[in-house]
Legacy VTK file of the C-alpha trace (Angstrom):
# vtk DataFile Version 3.0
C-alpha trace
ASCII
DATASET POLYDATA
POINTS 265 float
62.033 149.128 80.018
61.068 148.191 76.352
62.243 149.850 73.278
59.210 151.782 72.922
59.529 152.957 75.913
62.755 154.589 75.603
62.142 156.571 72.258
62.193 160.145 72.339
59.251 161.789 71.107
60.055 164.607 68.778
57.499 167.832 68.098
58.614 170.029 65.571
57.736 174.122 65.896
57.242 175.947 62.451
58.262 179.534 63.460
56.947 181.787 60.523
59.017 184.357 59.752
62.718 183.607 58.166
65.401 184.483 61.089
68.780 183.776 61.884
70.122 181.513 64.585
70.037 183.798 67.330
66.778 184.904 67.047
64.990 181.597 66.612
66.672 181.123 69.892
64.151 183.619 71.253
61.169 181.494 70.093
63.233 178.419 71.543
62.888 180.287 75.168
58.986 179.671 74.911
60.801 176.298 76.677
61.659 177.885 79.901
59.543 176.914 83.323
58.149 174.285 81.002
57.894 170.846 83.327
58.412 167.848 80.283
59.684 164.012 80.639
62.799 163.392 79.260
60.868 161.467 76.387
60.086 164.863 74.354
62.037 167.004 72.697
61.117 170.306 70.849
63.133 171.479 67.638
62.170 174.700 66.017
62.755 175.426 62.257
61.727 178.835 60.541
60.263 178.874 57.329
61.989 179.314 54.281
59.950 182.577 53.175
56.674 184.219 54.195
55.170 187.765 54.740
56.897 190.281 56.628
54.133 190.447 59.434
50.697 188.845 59.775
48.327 191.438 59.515
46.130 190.949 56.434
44.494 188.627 54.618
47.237 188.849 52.003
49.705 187.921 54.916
47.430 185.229 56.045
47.569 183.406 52.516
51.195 183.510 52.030
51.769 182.781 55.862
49.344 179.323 55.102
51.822 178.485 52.183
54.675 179.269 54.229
53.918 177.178 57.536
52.409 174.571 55.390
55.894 174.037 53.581
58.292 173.834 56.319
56.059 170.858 57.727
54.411 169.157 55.363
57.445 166.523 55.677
57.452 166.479 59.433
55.886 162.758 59.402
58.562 161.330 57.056
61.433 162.830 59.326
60.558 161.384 62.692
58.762 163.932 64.265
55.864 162.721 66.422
53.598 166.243 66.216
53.690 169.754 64.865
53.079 172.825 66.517
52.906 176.449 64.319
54.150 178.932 66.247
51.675 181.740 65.472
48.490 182.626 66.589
46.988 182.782 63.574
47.143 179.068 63.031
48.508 179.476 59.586
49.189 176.455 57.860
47.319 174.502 60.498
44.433 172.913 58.086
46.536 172.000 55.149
49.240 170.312 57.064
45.988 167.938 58.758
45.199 166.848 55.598
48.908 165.925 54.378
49.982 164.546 58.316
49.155 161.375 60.375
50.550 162.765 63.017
49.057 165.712 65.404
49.458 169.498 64.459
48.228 172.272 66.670
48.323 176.155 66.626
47.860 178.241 69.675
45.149 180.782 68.547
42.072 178.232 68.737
43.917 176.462 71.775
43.849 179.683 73.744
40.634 180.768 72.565
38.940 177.139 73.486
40.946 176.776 76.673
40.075 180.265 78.093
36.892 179.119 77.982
37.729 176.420 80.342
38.717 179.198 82.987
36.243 182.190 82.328
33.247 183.000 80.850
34.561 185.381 78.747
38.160 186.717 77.478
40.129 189.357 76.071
43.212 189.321 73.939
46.522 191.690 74.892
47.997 192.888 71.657
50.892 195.034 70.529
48.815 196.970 67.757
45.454 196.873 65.777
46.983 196.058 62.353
46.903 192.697 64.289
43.708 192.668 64.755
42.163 190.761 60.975
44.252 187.923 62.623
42.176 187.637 65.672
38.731 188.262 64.009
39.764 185.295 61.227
39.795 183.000 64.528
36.599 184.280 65.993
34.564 184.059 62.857
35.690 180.432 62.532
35.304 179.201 65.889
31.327 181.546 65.904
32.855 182.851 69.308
32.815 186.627 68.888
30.360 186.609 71.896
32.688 185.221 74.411
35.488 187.403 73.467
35.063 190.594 75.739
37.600 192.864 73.746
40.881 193.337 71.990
43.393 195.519 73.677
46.035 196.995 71.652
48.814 199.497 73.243
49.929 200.263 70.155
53.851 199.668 70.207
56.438 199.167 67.532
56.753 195.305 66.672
59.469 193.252 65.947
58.763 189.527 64.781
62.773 189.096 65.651
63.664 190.274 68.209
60.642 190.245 70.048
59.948 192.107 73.355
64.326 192.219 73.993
65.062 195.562 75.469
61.948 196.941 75.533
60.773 195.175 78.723
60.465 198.670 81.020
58.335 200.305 77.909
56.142 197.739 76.829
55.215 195.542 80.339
53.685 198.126 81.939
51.211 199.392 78.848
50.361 195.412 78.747
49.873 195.542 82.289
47.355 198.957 82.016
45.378 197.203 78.854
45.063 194.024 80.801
43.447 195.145 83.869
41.373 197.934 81.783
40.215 195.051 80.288
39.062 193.236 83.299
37.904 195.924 85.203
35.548 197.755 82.121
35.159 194.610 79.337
34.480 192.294 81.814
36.780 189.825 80.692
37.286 186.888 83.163
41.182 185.403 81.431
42.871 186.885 79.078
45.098 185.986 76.067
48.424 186.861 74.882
47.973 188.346 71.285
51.258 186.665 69.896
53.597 184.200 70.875
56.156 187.169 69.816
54.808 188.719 73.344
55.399 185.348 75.480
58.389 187.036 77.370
55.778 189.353 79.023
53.620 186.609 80.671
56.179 185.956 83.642
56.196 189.617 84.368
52.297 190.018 83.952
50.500 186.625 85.249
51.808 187.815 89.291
50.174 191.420 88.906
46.827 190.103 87.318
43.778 188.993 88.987
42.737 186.993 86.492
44.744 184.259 84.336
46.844 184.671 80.989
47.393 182.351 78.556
51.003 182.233 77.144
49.766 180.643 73.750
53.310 178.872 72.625
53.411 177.255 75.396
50.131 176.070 75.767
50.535 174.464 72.374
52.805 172.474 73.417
51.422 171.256 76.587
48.414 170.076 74.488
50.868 168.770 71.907
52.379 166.518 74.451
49.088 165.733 76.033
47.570 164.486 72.653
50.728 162.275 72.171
49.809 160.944 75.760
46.563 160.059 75.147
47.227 158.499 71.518
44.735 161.167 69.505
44.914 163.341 66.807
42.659 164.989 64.030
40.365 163.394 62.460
40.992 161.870 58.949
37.096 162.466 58.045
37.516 166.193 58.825
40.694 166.608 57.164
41.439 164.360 54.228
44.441 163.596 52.183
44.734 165.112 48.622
43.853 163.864 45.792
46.962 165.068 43.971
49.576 166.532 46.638
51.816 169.024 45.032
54.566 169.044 47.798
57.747 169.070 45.048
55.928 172.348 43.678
55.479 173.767 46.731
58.514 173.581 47.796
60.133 174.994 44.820
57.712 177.790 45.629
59.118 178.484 48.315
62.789 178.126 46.989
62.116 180.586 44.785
60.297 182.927 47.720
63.755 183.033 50.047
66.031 183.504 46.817
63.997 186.414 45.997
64.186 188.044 49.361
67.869 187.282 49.725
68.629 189.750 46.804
66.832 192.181 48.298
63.248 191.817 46.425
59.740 191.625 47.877
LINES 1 266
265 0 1 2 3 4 5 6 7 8 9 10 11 12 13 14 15 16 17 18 19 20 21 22 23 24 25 26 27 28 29 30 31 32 33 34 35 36 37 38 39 40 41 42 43 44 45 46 47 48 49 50 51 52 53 54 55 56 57 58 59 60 61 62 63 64 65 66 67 68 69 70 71 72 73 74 75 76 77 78 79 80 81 82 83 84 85 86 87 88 89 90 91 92 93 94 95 96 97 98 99 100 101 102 103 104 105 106 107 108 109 110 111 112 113 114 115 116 117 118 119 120 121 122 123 124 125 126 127 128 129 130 131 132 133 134 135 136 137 138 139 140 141 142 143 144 145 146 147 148 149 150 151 152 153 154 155 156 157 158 159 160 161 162 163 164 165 166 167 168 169 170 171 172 173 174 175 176 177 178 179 180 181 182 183 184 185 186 187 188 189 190 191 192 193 194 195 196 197 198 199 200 201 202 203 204 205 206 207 208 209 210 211 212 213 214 215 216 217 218 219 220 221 222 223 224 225 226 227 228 229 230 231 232 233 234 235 236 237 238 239 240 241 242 243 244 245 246 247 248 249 250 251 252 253 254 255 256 257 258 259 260 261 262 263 264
């Protein structure tokens, strides 16, 4: 076996919310049931600051800044690919243009691959104030017409601790929406809203008639795929910059978590 042969890949996951140990352990467990060779290994760092939830275009533009940060070095410490850990894809474009390596989100790659498996989809969310998010996606990608409906059930969220201890609530109001949205949108697969939800999809893909994308982990098949296969973005649709600014961003930043730390938003 040659050298090259024996390196370990290494795909770093921007989660975008700042979170102790213990939680980013719950993002980590996007791993589980996951079949990969032993020549790819995921490590997942939060950012150092961002909004408090992504459900505005104010969140949005501070989320882009945030994700953007925590991997704009990615290529310079080893790492083979980038995934962002949100559906919202925040960050996505700008790191492109600053990477030679691979970087993927999950909201187009759901959107894009449910259209490999049904004519049309809907997206299972925990509450409209999440909704801007999905819109943003579907004006860029021009697919409003292939999405059959957003279902919210309208529970609490945590960007934490997730769905923990609020399985028996929350499972069976996904559950409800999902088929509701089958059996009067017409939708033909359906989407998980947020890879904060991805502890639901075991519990929901048996009961459904239709398929459900887990978006984290779909990233990272695709991830691992492109590595494969040798491809990545294109250097024509995302070039470098002129003038990078990466030492000001991330004093940006710096600034951003000392702020919160003492308590100010």
């Amino acid at each position: 076996m040659t050298e090259s042969q024996n390196e370990v890949r290494r795909v770093l996951v921007v989660v975008p919310f700042a979170m102790s140990s213990a939680n980013l352990a719950l993002r980590e467990s996007q791993l589980q049931g996951l079949q990969f060779g032993d020549d790819i290994r995921f490590e997942y760092r939060a950012v150092k600051s961002g909004p408090a939830n992504y459900a505005s275009h104010h969140d949005f533009a501070l989320a882009d800044v945030a994700n953007f940060e925590a991997g704009c070095r990615a290529q310079d410490e080893g790492y083979d690919a980038v995934c962002i850990d949100t559906m919202s894809d925040s960050g996505v474009h700008a790191l492109r243009s600053v990477l030679d390596i691979p970087v993927f989100g999950p909201g187009r790659a759901s959107m894009l691959t449910a259209l490999m498996l049904g004519d049309k989809f809907s997206i299972l969310t925990m509450a409209s104030h999440w909704k801007p998010l999905y819109k943003k996606a579907l004006d860029e990608l021009g697919m409003h017409h292939k999405c059959a409906s957003v279902r919210a059930i309208e529970a609490p969220t945590n960007n934490q601790s997730l769905l923990s201890g609020k399985e028996d609530e929350v499972y069976p109001r996904l559950l409800d929406a999902a088929m509701r949205a089958v059996e009067e949108d017409g939708a033909e697969c359906l989407i998980l809203g947020s890879t904060t939800m991805h502890q639901s999809h075991a519990w929901l893909q048996p009961r459904l008639p239709v398929p459900i994308i887990n978006p984290g982990p779909l990233s990272y098949k695709i991830a691992a795929s492109m590595l494969d296969l040798k491809l990545k973005h294109s250097a024509v649709g995302y070039p470098r910059p002129q003038n990078p600014r990466l030492e000001m961003l991330s004093a940006m930043l710096d600034a951003g978590a000392t702020q919160l730390a003492t308590g100010k938003t």
